[in-house]
C-alpha positions in Angstrom: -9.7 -71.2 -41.5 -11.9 -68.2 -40.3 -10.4 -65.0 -40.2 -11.5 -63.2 -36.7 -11.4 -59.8 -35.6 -8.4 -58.7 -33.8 -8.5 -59.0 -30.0 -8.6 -55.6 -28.1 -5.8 -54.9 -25.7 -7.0 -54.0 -22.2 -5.8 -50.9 -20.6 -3.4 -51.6 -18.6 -4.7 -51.0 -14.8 -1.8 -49.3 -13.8 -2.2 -47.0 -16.6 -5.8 -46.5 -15.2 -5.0 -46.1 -11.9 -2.6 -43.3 -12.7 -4.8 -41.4 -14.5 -7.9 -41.8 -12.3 -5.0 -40.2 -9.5 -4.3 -37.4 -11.2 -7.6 -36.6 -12.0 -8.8 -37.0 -8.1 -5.5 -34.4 -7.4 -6.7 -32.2 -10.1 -10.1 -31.7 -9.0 -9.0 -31.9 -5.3 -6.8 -28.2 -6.5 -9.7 -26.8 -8.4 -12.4 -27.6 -5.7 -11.1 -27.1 -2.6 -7.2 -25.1 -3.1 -8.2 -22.7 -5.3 -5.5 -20.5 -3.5 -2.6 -23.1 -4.8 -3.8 -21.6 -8.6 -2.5 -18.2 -9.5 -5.0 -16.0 -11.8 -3.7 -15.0 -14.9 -2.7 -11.1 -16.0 -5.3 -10.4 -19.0 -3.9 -6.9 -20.5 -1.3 -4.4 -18.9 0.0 -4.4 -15.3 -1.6 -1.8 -13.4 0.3 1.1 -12.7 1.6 1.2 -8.7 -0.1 2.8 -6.4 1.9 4.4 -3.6 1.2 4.1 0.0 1.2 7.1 2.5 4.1 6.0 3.8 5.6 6.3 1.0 4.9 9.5 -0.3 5.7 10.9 3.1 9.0 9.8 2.5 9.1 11.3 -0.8 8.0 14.6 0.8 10.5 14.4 3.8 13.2 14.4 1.0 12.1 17.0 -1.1 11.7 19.1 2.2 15.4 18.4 3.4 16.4 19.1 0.1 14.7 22.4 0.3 11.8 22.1 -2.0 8.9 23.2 0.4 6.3 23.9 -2.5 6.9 20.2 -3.8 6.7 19.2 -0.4 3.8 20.3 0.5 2.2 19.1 -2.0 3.5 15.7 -1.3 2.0 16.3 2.4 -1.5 16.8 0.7 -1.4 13.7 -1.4 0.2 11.5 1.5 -3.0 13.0 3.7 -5.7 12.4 0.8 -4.2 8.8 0.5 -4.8 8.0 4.3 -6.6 10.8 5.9 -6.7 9.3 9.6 -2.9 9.7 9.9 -2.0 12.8 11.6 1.6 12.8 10.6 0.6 14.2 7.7 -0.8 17.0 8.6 1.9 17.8 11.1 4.5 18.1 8.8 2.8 19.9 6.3 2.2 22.5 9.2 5.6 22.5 9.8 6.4 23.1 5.7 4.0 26.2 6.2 6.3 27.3 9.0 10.0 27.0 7.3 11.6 30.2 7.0 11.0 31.9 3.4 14.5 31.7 2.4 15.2 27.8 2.6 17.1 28.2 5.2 16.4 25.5 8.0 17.7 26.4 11.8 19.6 23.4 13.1 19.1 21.5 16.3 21.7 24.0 18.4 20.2 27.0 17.2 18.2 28.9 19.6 15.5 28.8 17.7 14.9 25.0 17.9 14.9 22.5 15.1 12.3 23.0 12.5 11.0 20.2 10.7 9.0 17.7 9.9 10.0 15.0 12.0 
């Protein structure tokens, strides 16, 4: 009677063959689809950032609603933010040219329309 060691199970080689897949797939994604990967946020989200667009919609408002000064100064952000734009620069002429007391002249008025778009 000798005592011997214990025979070691082999890995099953379906087992291995699963493994060795998802291995291949993982280093397929980090090689060559980097894209597929989304980076991860370290610290705060950053603030948003406004387009001109957008502040010129912003300004359009506050000038319908009668607020030149705030409007302009809407104008002059939304032309520092994209300075090739002309509309811009267009309406913020026509903010210089609104009459003093907020009051806008409509389309029938024999003056014209006034405005910035």
């Amino acid at each position: 009677m000798y005592i011997r060691p214990p025979k070691k199970k082999r890995a099953a080689p379906i087992r291995v063959l699963i493994l060795l897949a998802l291995v291949a797939t993982g280093a397929y994604v980090l090689i060559w689809r980097r894209d597929l990967i989304k980076p991860i946020q370290v610290g705060p989200t950053p603030p948003p950032t406004f387009s001109a667009t957008e502040t010129m919609a912003e300004a359009d408002k506050l000038y319908m609603d009668g607020k030149l000064d705030q409007a302009m100064d809407k104008y002059a952000q939304a032309a520092a933010l994209d300075p090739a734009d002309p509309a811009p620069y267009a309406a913020w002429r026509f903010s210089c040219l609104a009459p003093a007391d907020g009051q806008r002249r409509g389309k029938g008025s024999p003056g014209g329309w006034i405005g910035p778009r």
